[in-house]
C-alpha positions as CSV (number, residue, x, y, z in Angstrom):
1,X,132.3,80.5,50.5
2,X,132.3,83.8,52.4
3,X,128.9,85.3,50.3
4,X,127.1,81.8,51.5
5,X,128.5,82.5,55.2
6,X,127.1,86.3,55.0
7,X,123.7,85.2,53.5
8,X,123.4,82.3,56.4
9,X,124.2,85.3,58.7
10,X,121.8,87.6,57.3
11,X,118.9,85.6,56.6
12,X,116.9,85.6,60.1
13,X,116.7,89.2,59.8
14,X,115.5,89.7,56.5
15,X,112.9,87.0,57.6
16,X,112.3,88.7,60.3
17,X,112.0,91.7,58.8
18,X,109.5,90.5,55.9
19,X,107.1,89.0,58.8
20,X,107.1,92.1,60.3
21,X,107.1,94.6,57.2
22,X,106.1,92.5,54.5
23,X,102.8,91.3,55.8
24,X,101.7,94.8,56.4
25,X,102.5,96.3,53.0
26,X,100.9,93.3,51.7
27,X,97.8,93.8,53.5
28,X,97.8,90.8,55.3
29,X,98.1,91.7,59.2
30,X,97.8,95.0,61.0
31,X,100.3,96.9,62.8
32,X,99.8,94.5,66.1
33,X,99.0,91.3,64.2
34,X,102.8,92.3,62.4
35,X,104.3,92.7,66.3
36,X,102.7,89.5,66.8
37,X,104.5,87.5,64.0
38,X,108.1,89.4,64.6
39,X,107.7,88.3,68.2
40,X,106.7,84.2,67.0
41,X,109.2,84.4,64.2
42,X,112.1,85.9,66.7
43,X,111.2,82.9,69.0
44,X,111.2,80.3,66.3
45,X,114.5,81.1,64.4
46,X,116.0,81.1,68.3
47,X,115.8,77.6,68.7
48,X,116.3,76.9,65.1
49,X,119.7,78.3,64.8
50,X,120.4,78.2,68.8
51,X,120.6,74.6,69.6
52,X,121.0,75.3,73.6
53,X,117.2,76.5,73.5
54,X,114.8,74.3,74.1
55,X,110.9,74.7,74.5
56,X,111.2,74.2,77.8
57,X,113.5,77.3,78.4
58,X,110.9,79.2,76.2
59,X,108.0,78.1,78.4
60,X,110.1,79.0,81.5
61,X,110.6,82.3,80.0
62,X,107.1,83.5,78.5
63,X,106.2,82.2,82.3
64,X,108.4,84.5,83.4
65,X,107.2,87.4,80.8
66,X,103.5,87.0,82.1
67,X,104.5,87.1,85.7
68,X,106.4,90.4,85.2
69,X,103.9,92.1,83.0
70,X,101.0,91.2,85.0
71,X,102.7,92.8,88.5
72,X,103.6,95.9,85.9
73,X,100.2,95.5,85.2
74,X,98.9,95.5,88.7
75,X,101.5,98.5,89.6
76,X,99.8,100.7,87.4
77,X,96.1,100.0,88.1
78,X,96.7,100.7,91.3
79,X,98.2,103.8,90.9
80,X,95.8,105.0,88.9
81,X,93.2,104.0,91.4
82,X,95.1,105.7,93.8
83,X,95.2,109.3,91.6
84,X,91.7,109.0,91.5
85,X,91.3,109.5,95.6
């Protein structure tokens, strides 16, 4: 009982990590395209195994992601328009 407990505890990372690794030794995504699926496969085995999550938290929290990048995002344009002056 306790190997079946270790490989149901062990298994979202190796998935993870064959999204991530595997599909770029295989050829199949570049190094970005392989961020890309580690980030969708982190946020699908969360509400898998995480019943509390639900796509509405999710949406709420990309939301939340894009709001924050994009004034990150605005930060630094502007202080690069600023150096330039």
């Amino acid at each position: 009982m306790e190997i079946k407990e270790t490989v149901l505890y062990v298994l979202p990372l190796f998935t993870i990590l064959f999204l991530v690794i595997g599909s770029m030794l295989l050829g199949l995504a570049t190094p970005n395209e392989a961020a890309a699926l580690g980030a969708v496969g982190c946020i699908v085995l969360a509400v898998i195994y995480h019943k509390g999550i639900t796509w509405q938290i999710v949406k709420n929290t990309m939301s939340g992601t894009v709001k924050v990048s994009g004034m990150m995002l605005f930060i630094v344009a502007d202080r690069l328009r600023s150096a330039r002056y």
